[in-house]
C-alpha positions in Angstrom: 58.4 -37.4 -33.9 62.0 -37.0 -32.9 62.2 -33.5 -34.3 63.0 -30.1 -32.6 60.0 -28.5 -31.5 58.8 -25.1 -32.8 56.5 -23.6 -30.6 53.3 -21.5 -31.9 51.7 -18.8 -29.7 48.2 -21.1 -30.0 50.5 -24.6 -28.5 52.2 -22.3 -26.2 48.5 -21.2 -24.3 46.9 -24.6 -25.1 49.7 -26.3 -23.2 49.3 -23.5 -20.3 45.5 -24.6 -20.3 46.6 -27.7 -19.6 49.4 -27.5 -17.2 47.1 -25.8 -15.0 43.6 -27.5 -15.4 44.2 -30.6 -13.0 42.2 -33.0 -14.6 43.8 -32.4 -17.9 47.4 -32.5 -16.6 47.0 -35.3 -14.6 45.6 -37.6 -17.2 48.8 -36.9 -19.7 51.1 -37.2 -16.0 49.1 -40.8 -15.4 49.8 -41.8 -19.0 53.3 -41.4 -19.2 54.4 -42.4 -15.8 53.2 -45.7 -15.9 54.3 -46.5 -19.3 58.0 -45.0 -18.1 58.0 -46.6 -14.5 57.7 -49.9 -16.4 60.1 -49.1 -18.9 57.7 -49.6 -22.1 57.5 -46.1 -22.6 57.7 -45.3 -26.1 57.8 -41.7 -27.4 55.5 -41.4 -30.7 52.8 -43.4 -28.6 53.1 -41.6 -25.8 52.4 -38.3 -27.4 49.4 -39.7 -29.6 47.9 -40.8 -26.6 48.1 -37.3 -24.9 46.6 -36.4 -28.4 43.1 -37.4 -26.8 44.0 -35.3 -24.0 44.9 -31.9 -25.7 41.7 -32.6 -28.2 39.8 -32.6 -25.0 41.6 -29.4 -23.7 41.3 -27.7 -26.6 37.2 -28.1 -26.4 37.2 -26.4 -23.2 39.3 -24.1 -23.9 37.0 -23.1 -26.8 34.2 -23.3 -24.5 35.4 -21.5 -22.0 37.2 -18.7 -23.7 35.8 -18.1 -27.1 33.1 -16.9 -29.1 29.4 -19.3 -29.5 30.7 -19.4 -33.0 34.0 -20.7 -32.0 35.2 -23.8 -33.8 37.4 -25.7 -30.9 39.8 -27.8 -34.2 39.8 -23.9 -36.0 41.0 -22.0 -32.8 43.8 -24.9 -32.3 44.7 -26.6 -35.7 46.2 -30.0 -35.8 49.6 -28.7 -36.0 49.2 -26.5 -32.5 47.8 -29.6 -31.0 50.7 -32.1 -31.9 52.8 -29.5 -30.6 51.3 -28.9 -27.4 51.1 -33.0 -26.8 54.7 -33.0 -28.0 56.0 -30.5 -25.3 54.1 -31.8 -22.2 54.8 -35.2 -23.1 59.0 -34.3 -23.2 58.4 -31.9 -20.5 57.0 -35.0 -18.1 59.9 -37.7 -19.3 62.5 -34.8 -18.3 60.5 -34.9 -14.9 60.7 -38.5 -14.8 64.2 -38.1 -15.5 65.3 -36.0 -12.4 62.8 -37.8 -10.0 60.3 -35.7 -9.5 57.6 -38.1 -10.7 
């Protein structure tokens, strides 16, 4: 998954969900900064992992936002999800990078 990422108005406010629900954000933070603080981190895993994360974002997102007849996987397909996992995972490593983690 070394590709350029292309951002989708649905990723965009998924990964804003995220970012500021602390539960959420900290999971995907506690992922990848022990894999990277041991130097095992590896990136395709590291974003399928946060794949469980967003899935579970996504769900209360849907709860919390939409309609009772709101599918959670139709309001963010798989596509916005890999995305969204995609940017907070490389936002974190360039955190990790500069220190701040």
């Amino acid at each position: 998954m070394t590709t350029m990422i292309t951002e989708t108005i649905e990723s965009r406010e998924l990964e804003l969900y995220i970012d500021n629900t602390e539960h959420l954000h900290s999971a995907i933070v506690k992922l990848v900064t022990g894999k990277w603080s041991k130097g095992v981190f590896d990136l395709d895993k590291g974003i399928k992992g946060a794949m469980y994360t967003v899935n579970r974002g996504a769900k209360e997102y849907c709860r919390e936002f939409g309609c009772f007849n709101d599918s959670w996987n139709k309001m963010f397909t798989m596509k916005d999800r890999e995305l969204c996992a995609e940017s907070l995972v490389r936002g974190i490593i360039e955190e990790c990078k500069i220190g701040n983690y």
